[in-house]
C-alpha positions as CSV (number, residue, x, y, z in Angstrom):
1,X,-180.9,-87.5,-7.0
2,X,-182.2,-87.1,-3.6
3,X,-180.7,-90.2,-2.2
4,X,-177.3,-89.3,-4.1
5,X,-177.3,-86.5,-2.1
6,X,-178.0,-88.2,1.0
7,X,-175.6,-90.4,0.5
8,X,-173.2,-87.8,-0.6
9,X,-174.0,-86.1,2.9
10,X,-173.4,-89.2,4.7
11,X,-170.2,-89.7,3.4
12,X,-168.8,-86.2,4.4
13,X,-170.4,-86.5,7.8
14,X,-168.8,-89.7,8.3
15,X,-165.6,-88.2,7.4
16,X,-165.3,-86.0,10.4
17,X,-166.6,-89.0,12.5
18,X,-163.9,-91.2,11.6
19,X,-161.0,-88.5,12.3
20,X,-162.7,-88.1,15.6
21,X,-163.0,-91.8,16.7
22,X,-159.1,-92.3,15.2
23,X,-158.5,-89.1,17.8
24,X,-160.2,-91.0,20.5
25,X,-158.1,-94.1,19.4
26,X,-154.8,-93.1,19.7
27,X,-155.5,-91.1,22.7
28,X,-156.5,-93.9,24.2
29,X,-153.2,-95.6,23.4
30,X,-151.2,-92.5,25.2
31,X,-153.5,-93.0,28.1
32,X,-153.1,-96.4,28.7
33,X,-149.5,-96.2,29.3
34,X,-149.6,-93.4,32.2
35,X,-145.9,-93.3,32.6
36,X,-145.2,-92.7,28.7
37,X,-143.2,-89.7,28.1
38,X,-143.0,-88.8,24.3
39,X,-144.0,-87.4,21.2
40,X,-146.3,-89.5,18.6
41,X,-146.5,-88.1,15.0
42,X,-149.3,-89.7,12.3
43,X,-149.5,-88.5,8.9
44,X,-151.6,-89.7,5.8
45,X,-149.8,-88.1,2.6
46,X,-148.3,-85.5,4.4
47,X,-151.1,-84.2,6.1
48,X,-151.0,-84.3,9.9
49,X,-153.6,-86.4,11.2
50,X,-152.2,-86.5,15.4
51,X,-149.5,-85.1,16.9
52,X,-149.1,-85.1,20.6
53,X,-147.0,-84.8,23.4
54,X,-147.4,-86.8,26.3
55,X,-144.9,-86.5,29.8
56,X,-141.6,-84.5,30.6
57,X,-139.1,-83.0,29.0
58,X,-137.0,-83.3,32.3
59,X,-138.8,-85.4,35.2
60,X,-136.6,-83.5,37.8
61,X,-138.6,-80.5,36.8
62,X,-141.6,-81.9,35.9
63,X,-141.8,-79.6,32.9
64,X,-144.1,-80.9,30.4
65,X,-143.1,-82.1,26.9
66,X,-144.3,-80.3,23.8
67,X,-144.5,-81.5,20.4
68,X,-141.7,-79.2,19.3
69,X,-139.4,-80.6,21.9
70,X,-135.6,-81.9,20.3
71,X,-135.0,-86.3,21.0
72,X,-132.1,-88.0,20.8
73,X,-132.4,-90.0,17.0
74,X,-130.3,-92.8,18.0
75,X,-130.2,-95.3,15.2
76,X,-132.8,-93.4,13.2
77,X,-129.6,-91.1,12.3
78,X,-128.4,-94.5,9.9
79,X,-130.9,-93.1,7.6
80,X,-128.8,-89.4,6.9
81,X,-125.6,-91.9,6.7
82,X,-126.7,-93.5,4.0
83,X,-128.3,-90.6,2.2
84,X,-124.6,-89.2,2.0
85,X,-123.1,-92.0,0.5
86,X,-126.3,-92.2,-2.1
87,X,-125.4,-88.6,-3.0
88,X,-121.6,-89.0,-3.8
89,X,-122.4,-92.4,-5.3
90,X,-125.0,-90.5,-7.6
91,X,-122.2,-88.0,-8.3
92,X,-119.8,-90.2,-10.0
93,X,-117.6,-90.0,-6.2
94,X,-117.8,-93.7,-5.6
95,X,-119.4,-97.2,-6.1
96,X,-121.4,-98.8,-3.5
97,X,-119.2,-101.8,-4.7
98,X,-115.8,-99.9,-3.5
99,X,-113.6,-101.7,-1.3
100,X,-113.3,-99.8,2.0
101,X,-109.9,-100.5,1.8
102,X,-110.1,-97.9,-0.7
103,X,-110.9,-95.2,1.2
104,X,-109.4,-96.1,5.0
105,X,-106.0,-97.0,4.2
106,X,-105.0,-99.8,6.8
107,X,-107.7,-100.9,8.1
108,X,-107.0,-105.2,8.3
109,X,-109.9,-106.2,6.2
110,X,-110.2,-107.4,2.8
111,X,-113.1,-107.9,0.5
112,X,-115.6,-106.0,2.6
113,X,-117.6,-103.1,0.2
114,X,-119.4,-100.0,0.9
115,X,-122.7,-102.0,0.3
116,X,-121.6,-104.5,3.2
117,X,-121.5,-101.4,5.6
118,X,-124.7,-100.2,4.3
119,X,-126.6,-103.3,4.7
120,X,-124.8,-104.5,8.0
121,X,-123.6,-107.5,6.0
122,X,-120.0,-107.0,6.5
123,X,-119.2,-108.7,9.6
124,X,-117.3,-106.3,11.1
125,X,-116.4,-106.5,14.8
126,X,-117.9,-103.9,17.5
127,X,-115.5,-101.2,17.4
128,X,-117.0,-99.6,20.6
129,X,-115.5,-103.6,22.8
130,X,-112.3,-103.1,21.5
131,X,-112.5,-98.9,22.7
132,X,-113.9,-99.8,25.9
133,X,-110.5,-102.3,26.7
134,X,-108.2,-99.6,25.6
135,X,-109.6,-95.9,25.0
136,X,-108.2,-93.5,27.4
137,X,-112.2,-92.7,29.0
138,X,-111.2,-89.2,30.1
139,X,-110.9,-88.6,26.7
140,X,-113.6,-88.1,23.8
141,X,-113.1,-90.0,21.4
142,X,-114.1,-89.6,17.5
143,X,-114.1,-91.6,14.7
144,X,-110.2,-90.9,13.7
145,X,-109.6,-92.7,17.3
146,X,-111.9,-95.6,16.4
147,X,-110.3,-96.4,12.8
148,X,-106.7,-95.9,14.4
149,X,-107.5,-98.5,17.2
150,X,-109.7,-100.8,14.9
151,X,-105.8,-100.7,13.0
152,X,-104.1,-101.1,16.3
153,X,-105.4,-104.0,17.9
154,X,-107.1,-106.0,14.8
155,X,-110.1,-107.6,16.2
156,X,-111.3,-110.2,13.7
157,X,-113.9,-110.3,11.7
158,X,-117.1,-112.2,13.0
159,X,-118.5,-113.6,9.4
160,X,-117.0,-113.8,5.8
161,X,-118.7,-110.2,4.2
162,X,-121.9,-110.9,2.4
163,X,-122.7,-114.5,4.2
164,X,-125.1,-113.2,6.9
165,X,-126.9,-109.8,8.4
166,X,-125.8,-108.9,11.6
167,X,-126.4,-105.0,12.7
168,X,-123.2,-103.0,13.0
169,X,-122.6,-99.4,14.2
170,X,-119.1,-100.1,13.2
171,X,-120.2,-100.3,9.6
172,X,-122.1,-96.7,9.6
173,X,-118.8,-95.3,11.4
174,X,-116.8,-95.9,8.5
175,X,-119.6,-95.1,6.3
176,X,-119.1,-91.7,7.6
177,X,-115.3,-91.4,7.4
178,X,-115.8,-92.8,3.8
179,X,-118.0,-89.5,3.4
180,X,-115.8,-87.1,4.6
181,X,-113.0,-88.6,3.1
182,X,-114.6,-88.4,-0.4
183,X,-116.4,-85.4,-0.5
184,X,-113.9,-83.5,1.5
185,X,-116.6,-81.8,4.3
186,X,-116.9,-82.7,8.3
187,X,-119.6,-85.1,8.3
188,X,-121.3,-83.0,10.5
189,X,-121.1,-80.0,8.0
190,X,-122.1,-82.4,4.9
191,X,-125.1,-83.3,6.7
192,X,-126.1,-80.0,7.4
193,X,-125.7,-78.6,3.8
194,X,-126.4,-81.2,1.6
195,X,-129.5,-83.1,3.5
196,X,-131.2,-80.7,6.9
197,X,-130.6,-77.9,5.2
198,X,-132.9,-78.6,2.4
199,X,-135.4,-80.2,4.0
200,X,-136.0,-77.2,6.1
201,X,-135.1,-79.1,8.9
202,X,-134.4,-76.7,11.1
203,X,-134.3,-78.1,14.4
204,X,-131.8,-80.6,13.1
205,X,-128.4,-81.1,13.5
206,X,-125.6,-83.7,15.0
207,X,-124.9,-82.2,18.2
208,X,-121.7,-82.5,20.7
209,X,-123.4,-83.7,24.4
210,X,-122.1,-80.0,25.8
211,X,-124.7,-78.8,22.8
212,X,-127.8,-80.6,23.4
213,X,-127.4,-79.4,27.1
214,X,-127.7,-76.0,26.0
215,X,-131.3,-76.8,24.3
216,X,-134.2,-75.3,25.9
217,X,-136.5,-78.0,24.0
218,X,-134.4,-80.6,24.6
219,X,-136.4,-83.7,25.9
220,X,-133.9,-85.3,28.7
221,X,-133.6,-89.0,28.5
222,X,-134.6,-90.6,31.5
223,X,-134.4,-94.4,33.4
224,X,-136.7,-96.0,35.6
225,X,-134.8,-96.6,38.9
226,X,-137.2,-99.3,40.6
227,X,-135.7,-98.8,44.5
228,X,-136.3,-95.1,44.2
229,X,-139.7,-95.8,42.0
230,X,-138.8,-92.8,39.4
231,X,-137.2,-91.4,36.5
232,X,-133.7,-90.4,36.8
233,X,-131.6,-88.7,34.0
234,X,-129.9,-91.4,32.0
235,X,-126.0,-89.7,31.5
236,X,-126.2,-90.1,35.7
237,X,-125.6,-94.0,35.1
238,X,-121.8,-94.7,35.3
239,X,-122.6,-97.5,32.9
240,X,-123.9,-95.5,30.2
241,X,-121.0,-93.4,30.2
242,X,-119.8,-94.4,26.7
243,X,-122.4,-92.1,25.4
244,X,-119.8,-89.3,26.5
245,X,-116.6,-90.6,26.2
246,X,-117.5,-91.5,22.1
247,X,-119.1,-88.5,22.3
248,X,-117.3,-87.3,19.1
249,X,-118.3,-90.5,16.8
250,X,-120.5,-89.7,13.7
251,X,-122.5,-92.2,11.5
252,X,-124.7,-94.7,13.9
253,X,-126.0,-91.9,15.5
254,X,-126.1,-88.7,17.4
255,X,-128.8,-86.8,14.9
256,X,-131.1,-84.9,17.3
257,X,-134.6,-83.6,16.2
258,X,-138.2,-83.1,16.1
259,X,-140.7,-85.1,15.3
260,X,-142.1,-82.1,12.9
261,X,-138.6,-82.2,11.5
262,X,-139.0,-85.8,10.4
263,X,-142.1,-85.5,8.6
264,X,-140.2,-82.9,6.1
265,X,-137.8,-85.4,5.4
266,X,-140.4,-87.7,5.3
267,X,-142.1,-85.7,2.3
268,X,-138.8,-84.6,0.7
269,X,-138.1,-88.6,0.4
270,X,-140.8,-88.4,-2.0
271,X,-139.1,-85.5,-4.5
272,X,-136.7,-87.4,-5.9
273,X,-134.6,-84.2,-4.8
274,X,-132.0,-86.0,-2.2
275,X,-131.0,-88.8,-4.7
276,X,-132.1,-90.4,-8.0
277,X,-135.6,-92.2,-8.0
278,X,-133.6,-95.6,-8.7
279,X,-130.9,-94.9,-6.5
280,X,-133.6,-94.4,-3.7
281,X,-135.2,-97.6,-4.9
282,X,-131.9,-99.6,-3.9
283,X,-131.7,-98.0,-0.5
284,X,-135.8,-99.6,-0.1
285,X,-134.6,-103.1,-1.3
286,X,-133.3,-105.8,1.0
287,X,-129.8,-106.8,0.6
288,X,-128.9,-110.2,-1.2
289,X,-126.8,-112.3,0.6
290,X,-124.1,-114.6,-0.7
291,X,-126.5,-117.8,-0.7
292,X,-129.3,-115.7,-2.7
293,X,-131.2,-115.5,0.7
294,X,-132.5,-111.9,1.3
295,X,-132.0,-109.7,4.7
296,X,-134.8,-107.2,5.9
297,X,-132.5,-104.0,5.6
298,X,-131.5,-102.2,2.5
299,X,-129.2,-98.7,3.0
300,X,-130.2,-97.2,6.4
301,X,-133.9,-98.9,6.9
302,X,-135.5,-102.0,7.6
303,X,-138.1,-103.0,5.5
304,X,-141.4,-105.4,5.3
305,X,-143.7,-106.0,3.8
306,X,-147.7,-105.2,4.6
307,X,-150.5,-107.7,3.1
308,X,-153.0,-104.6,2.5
309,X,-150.3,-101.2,2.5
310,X,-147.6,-102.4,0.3
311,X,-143.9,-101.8,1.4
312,X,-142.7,-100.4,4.7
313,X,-139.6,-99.0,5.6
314,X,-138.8,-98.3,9.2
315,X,-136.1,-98.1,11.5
316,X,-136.1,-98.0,15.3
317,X,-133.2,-96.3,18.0
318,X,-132.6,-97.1,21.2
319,X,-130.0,-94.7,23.3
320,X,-129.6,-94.1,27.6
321,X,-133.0,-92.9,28.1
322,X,-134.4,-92.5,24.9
323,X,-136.3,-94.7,22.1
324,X,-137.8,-93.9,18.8
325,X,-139.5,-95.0,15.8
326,X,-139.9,-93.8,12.2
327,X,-142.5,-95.8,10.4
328,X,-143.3,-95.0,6.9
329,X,-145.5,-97.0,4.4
330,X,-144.3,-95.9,1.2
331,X,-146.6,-97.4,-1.0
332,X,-149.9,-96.2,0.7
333,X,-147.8,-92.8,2.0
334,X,-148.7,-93.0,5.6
335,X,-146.0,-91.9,8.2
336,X,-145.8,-92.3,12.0
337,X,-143.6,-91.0,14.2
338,X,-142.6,-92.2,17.7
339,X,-140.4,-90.7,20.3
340,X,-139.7,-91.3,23.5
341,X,-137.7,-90.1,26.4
342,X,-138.0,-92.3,29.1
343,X,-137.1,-95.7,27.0
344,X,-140.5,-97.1,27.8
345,X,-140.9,-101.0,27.7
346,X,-144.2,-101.1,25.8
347,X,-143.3,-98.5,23.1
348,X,-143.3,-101.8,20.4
349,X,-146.9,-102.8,21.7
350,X,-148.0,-98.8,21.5
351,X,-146.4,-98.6,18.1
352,X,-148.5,-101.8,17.0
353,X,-151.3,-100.4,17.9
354,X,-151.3,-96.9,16.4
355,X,-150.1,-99.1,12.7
356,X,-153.3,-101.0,13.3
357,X,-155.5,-97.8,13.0
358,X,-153.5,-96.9,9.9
């Protein structure tokens, strides 16, 4: 009995010990990249094990970024695209095996499906080449102008739909016209009611550039500028300018949020209150290509597979000034959360690193 205690007593002491050495850990990962200007999130099972902010919300004004400041999602927002289509599919509004054709009348391609949009398997060409030939630039354009030009100047296809992956924001802008078209609601609006509304995601929302401006927790995205040896606000790059004249697109990206945000719709992934349990299940499996071969994406997240953990799904974003990452290992229920605002090189060797003290 005694040594049961003891050992008892050892184990709850070691408990605190470990938290505090995993705290030391992933400090240690922050500090070893002094220039790192984010937000890291780690959760076991919902339960917030580190969450710090490291940097500045705007480097001009050196104010300091908190853990409750708003990033840029950038392809992280993939994840809400699909999630609407789930929902209408799960309502009896369509198949994932629809013909787009269905839904955009005119658009010059045959035999591509919903699924193909969802699992970047439709070989689609870039809709944002053929806007920067033609589009007007002092002009925002939206998805409406996208379609109508994809119609207008009929860039071909790059594959036969189903034969190979090959990522495609095109795909997830249709995705989002088929969404409005279907259920009748803005995108925008849809997104809000039906998936950040009840996830109590509060600080959440697909925001116009004027919009985000107006933040005052808005973490700026920033650029390293090596002749002036700092970080300079990314929308000041002529280059990156497409970031305002699509400034009305909706689907690939565009979601802003918090890294406290995320972690509620990490948990209300688990409900089996967004979609159904088997409808979810789909959106975790790869997609099946037309040789039997498997991809690594499913509907809206990459997926692997860990030799200890089980099944991941993930997806990263990369936008003018900003990268993130939204890691979550379903099977064991651990979450991590990375954000950055300065677009810092060794984010994938950081993000290694805190997985490895999972």
């Amino acid at each position: 009995m005694i040594f049961t205690s003891a050992f008892l007593g050892a184990c709850k002491s070691s408990r605190p010990n470990a938290a505090r050495n995993r705290e030391v850990e992933l400090d240690k990962i922050l500090a070893d990249v002094p220039d790192f200007s984010g937000v890291l999130l780690v959760a076991d099972k919902g339960k917030i094990l580190y969450h710090k902010a490291k940097g500045f919300k705007n480097f001009e004004t050196r104010e300091p970024l908190e853990t409750s400041d708003i990033f840029e999602l950038a392809s992280l927002s993939k994840q809400f695209t699909a999630m609407t289509i789930m929902q209408l599919k799960d309502a009896g509004k369509l198949s994932f095996d629809d013909p787009i054709e269905q839904y955009i009348p005119g658009l010059p391609y045959s035999g591509i499906t919903i699924r193909h949009l969802l699992t970047h398997t439709s070989g689609l060409p870039d809709y944002q080449e053929i806007m920067d030939q033609h589009w007007d630039k002092s002009k925002i354009a939206g998805n409406a102008d996208n379609i109508a030009y994809l119609i207008q100047y009929r860039p071909p296809v790059l594959f036969e739909a189903g034969t190979r992956y090959l990522y495609s924001n095109t795909g997830y802008m249709l995705l989002a016209s088929i969404t409005e078209k279907v259920s009748g609601q803005d995108f925008i609006e849809y997104c809000k009611a039906k998936l950040f509304v009840p996830a109590a995601m509060k600080q959440t929302a697909i925001r116009t550039n004027a919009e985000k401006q107006q933040l005052p927790n808005l973490a700026k995205g920033h650029l390293y500028v090596s002749e002036h040896q700092r970080y300079v606000a990314a929308d000041s790059f002529p280059q990156f300018n497409y970031a305002i004249w699509l400034g009305n697109r909706k689907g690939p990206g565009r979601v802003s949020s918090t890294s406290a945000d995320l972690l509620k719709w990490d948990r209300m992934l688990y409900t089996g209150k967004m979609v159904k349990p088997e409808t979810l299940k789909e959106a975790f499996t790869p997609a099946r290509l037309k040789n039997d071969s498997t991809s690594s994406y499913g509907f809206g997240w990459k997926i692997r597979e860990d030799q200890i953990k089980g099944k991941v799904v993930w997806h990263d974003g990369d936008n003018p000034g900003y990268a993130t990452y939204f890691v979550r290992y379903i099977d064991a229920d651990k979450t991590i959360i990375l954000l950055c605002n300065n677009a810092h090189v060794k984010l994938p060797d950081m993000l290694a690193r805190v997985e490895s003290l999972l």
